[in-house]
N, C-alpha and C positions, 0 to 999 in steps of 0.2 A: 491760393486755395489751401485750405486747412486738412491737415494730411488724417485721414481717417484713423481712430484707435481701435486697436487690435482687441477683441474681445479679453479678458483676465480671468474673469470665473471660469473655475472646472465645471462641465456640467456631469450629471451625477447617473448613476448607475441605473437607476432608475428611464432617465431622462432619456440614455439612449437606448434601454431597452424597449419604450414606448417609441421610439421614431424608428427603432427595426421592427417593431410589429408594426405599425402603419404600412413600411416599406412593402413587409410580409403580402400584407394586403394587395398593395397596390400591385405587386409583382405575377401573384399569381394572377389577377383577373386581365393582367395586360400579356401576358407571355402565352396562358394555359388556352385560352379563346383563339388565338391564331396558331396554336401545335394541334387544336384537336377541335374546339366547339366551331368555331366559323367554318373551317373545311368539310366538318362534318354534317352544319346546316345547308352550306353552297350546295354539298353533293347530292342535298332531297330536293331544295328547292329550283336548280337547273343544275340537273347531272350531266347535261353537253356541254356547258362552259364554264363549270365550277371553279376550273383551273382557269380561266383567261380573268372573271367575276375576283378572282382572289388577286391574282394579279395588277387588275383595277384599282381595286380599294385599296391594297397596301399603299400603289403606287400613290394615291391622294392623299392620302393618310401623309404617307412623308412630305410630300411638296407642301402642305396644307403645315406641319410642323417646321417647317424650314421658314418662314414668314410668321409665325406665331408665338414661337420659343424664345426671338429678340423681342417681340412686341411684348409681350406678356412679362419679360424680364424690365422690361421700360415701368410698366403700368403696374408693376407691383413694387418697385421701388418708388415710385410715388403714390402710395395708396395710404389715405388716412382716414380710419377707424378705430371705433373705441374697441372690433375687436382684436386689434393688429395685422401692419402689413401682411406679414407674411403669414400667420396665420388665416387671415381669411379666405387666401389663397389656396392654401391648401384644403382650409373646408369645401370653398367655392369647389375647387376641381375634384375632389372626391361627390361631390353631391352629383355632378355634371356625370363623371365616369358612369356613379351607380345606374343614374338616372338613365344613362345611354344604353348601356347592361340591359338593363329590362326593355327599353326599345329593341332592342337586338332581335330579343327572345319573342318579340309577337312579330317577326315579319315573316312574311310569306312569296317575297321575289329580293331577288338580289341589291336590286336598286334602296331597295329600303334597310336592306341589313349593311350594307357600304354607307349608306347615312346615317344610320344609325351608330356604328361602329367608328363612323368621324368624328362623333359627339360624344364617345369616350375614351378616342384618341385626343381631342380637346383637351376634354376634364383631366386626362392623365398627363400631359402637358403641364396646365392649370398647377397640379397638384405639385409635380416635380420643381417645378420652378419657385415655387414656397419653399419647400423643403431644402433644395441645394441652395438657396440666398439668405436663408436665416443660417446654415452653416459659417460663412463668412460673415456674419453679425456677432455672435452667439458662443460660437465654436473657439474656444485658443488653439492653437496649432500645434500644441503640444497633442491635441486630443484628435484633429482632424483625419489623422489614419484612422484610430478607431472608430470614428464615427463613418468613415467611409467605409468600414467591413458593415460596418450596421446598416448601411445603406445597401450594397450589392451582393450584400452576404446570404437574403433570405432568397435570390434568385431562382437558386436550386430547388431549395425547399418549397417556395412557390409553386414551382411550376411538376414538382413531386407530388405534393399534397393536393395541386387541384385535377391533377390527371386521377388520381386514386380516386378522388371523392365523385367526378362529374362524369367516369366511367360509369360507376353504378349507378349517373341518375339517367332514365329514359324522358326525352323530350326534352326543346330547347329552353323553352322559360324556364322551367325549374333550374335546368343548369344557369343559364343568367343571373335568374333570383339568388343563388347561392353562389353566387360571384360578386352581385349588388351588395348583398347581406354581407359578406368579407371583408369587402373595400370599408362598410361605412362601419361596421363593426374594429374592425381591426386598426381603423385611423383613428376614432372616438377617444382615447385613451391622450393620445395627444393633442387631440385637439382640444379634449375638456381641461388640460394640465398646463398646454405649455402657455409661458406669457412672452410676449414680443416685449423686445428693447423698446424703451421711449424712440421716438423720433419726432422731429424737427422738418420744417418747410427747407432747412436750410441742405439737409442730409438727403434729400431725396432721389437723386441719381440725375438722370440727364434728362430734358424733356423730351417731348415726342417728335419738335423739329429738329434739337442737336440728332437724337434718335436716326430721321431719316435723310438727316446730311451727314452721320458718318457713311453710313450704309453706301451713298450715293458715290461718295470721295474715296471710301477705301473699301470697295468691296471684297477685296482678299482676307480683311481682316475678321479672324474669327469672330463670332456672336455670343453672347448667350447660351448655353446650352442644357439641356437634361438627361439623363439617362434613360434608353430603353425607344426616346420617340422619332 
């Protein structure tokens, strides 16, 4: 096996300041929704079991990402488009998030805001797993600290700026919609700029049976992973 080459280009100033405003995006409408909008819808739409309804969903949410985070890391390293692996990924899963964002915001019983909120636990899946796998394409290691403040960095600020902003707004869609509006706002920049590495049938990572005979033979051994899911 042909030992993989290490990315060489610096990427540029520019470069990573569009993949921390994506981040930006992605961060607040995935952290700011479960510190204040979800809790605050649970507690109108069943005020007796808002607290058990939250409990639920998170709980899916993560099981639902524990299975989907290696899958998605599989399926994106074999993904061939003219508009790029990894980039299509992350459009795919920012579209999915918004997309789920506004479902959120028109339901009206729990059941439906927990399904709805697993399809932008998806999408943000989706999105992460582009973003952290073009890093190890893309990224020299000389650069991969900084590019990992750029990635974790807008965290705070995220989840700062959308408390400020979704406090003053009354009613659930409108906060979703400017939660939707964020994400695909705030990714566009990168997605309309950046270009994936060439790739090859030959480069494309493991298939989806080696996939689920590692899993089967070594199940201690870590997977794939994202931030945040």
């Amino acid at each position: 096996m042909m030992e993989k080459t290490l990315p060489a280009r610096s990427m540029s100033r520019a470069w990573i300041g569009r993949y921390s405003l994506a981040w930006l995006g992605l961060w607040m409408a995935y952290l700011v929704p479960q510190q204040f909008a979800l809790p605050d819808q649970l507690a109108r739409v069943d005020p007796a079991g808002r607290i058990a309804d939250f409990g639920v969903i998170n709980a899916v949410c993560g099981v639902v990402a524990l299975f989907t985070l290696p899958l998605f890391g599989t399926l994106c390293d074999r993904t061939r488009s003219r508009f790029g692996r990894r980039r299509l990924w992350v459009a795919g899963g920012a579209t999915l998030f918004a997309s789920g964002l506004v479902a959120t915001g028109l339901q009206s019983d729990w059941t439906g805001i927990g399904l709805s909120w697993l399809a932008c636990s998806i999408g943000f899946c989706m999105a992460t797993v582009g973003f952290t796998a073009l890093v190890a394409d893309q990224v020299p290691e000389s650069q991969r600290g900084t590019v990992s403040s750029a990635m974790f960095g807008p965290q705070t600020v995220g989840v700062v700026l959308g408390l400020f902003c979704l406090t003053a707004i009354p009613g659930d869609l409108p906060r979703y919609l400017l939660l939707a509006a964020g994400v695909l706002v705030l990714a566009a920049p990168f997605v309309l700029k950046h270009r994936d590495t060439a790739t090859t049938r030959s480069d494309g990572g493991v298939g989806l049976r080696e996939f689920v005979a590692s899993v089967r033979d070594n199940p201690r051994s870590p997977g794939p992973s994202a931030p945040g899911c």
